[in-house]
N, C-alpha and C positions, 0 to 999 in steps of 0.2 A: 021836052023829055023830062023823066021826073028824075032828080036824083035825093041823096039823103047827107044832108047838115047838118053836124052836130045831133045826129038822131032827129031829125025834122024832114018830114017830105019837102021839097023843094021844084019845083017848075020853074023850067030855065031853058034859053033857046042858046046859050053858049056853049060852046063845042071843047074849049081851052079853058085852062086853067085862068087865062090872064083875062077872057072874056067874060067870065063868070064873075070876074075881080069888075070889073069894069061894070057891069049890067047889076054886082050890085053896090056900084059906090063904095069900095072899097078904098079906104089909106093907101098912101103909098109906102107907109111907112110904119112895123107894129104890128102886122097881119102874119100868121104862120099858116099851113095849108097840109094836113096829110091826106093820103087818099091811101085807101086801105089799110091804115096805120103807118104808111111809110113820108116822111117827111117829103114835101117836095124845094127845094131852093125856088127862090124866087128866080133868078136867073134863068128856071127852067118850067116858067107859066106859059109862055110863051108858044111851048112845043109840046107840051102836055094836053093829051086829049084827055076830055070827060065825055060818058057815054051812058047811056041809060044801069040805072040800077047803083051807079058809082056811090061809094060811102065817104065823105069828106066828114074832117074836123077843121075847123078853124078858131086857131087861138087868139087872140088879141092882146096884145103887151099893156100891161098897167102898171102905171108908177104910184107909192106909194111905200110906206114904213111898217 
């Protein structure tokens, strides 16, 4: 299915949020995730579906000054 990351088409045969995490090598740690602009907790990748046309952001935490 195709969905949209970060404004990128994306093809992906993960169904969950925590699949999607997985399929693409994703941190365990440092990764944020909204889907339609609404934040998802990690705690809740798990049981979050994704399905065609879905609009994801994903943030990634940086250290620096």
């Amino acid at each position: 299915m195709e969905i949209t990351i970060n404004n990128k088409p994306v093809t992906t045969a993960a169904t969950t949020l925590s699949g999607l995490a997985a399929e693409m090598a994703l941190p365990a740690k440092g990764i944020a995730i909204a889907i339609n602009n609404k934040m998802i907790p990690r705690t809740e990748w798990e049981v979050t579906d994704i399905s065609e046309g879905t609009h994801l952001v994903m943030i990634k935490a940086a250290c620096g000054g």
